[in-house]
PAMIFI-453208 format. One line per field, with one value per residue (C-alpha): x negated, y negated, z negated. Coordinates in Angstrom, 2 decimals, m for minus. Each point is the difference from the previous one (the first is absolute). Example, Ala and Ser with C-alpha at 12.3 -4.5 7.8 and 13.67 -1.06 7.14 Angstrom:
east	m12.30:m1.37
north	4.50:m3.44
up	m7.80:0.66
This chain:
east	m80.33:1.15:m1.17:m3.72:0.57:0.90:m2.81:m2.31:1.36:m0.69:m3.40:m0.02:1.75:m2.63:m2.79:0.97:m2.80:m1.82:m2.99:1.38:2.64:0.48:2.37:1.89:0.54:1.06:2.26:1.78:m0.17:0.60:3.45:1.64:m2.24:1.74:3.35:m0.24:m1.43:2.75:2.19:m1.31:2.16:3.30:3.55:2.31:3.49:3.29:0.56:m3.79:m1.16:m3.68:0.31:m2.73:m0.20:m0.60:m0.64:1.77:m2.07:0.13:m1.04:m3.10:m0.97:0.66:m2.48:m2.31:m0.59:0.21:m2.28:m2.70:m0.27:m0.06:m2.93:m1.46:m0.11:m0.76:3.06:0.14:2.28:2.71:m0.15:2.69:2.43:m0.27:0.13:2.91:1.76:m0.29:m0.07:3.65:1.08:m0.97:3.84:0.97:3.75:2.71:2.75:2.13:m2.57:m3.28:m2.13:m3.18:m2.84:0.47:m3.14:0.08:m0.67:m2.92:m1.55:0.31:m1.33:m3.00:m0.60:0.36:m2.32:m2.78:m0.08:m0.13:m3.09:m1.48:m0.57:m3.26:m1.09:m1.23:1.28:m2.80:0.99:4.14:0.58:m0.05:1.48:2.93:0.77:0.29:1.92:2.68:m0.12:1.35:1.99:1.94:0.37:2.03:2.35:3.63:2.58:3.30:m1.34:m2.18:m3.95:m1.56:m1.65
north	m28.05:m0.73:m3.55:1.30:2.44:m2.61:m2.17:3.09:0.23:m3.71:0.63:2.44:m2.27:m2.38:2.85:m0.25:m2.79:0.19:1.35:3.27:0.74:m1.14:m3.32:2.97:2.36:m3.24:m0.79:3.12:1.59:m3.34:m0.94:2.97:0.72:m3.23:0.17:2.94:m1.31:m2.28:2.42:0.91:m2.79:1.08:m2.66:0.56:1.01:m2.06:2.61:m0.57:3.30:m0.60:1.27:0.83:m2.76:0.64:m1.96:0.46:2.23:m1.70:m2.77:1.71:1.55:m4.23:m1.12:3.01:m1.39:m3.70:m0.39:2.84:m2.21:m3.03:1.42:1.44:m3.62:m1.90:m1.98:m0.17:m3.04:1.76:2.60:m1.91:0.07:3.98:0.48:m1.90:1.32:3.90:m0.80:m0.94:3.15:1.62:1.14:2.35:1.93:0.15:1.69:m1.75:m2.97:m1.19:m2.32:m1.83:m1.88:m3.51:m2.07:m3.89:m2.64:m1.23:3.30:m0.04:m3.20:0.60:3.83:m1.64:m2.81:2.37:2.37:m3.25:m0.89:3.42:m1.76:0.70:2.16:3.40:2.88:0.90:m3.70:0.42:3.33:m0.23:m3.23:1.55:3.08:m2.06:m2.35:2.77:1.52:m3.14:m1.33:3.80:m0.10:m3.55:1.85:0.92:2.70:m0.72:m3.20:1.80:0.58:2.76:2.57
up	84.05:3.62:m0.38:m0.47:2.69:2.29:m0.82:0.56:3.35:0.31:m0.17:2.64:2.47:m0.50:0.70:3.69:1.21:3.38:m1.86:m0.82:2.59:3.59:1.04:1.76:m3.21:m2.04:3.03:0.09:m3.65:m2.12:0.76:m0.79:m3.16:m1.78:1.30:m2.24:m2.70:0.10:m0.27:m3.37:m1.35:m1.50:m0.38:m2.84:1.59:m0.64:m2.54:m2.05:1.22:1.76:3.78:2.57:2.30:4.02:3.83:2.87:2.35:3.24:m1.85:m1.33:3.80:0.93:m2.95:0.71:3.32:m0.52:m3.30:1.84:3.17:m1.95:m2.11:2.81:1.65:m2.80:m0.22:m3.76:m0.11:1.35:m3.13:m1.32:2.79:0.46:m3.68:m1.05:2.36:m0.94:m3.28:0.17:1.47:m3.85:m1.41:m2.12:0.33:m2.35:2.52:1.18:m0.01:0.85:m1.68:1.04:m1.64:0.28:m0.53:m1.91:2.78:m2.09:0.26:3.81:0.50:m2.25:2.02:3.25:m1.02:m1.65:3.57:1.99:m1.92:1.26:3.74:1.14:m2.63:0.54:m1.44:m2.58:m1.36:m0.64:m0.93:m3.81:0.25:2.49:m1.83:m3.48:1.36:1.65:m3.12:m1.53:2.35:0.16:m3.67:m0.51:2.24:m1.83:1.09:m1.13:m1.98:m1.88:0.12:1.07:m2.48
């Protein structure tokens, strides 16, 4: 059930082209729209119980800014760089610890190499392909070796 209501949301990510909302709406309202859909995703705790999973917040105010201006200038192949990054902040807590996705290096290379292909592009022309391949690249992440849910 939370699969198809991610993939609904999916859908609505990729809604948000130049012909129905401004560069400067995208810029500003897309970032933050799927950090949280990201954080739809749940880990299974050292224990087996499934946990909520969360980002650090100045790292979301840092990717707010970074992946708006880099929308908002059309610097798609550095999607991967600002991405990455954030994404990596995503933990969950099982006091005393914290424990944060790690992605496969495979997984990076083939992210980073898929945004650097976006150079040039406009925005109309990588959004679906973007948002699938976050979507992806988010979900062959593991929390405490083990995938998310």
């Amino acid at each position: 059930m939370l699969d198809e209501a991610r993939r609904g949301l999916l859908i609505g990510l990729k809604a948000y082209k130049t012909a129905v909302y401004g560069m400067e709406t995208i810029a500003a309202v897309f970032p933050n729209l799927i950090a949280d859909l990201l954080k739809m995703f749940m880990a299974k705790n050292a224990m087996g119980n499934t946990t909520p999973i969360g980002y650090n917040w100045n790292q979301l105010m840092e990717f707010q800014i970074n992946l708006g201006n880099a929308i908002a200038a059309a610097q798609f192949d550095y999607l991967d760089n600002i991405v990455i990054q954030f994404l990596q902040s995503y933990s969950y807590v099982l006091p005393p610890y914290q424990f944060f996705i790690e992605f496969p290096d495979e997984e990076i290379q083939e992210y980073t190499e898929i945004c650097n292909g976006f150079k040039g592009k406009e925005w109309d022309d990588i959004v679906d392909d973007f948002v699938d391949a976050t979507y992806e690249f988010f979900g062959s992440g593991k929390m405490f070796n083990t995938p998310l849910e």
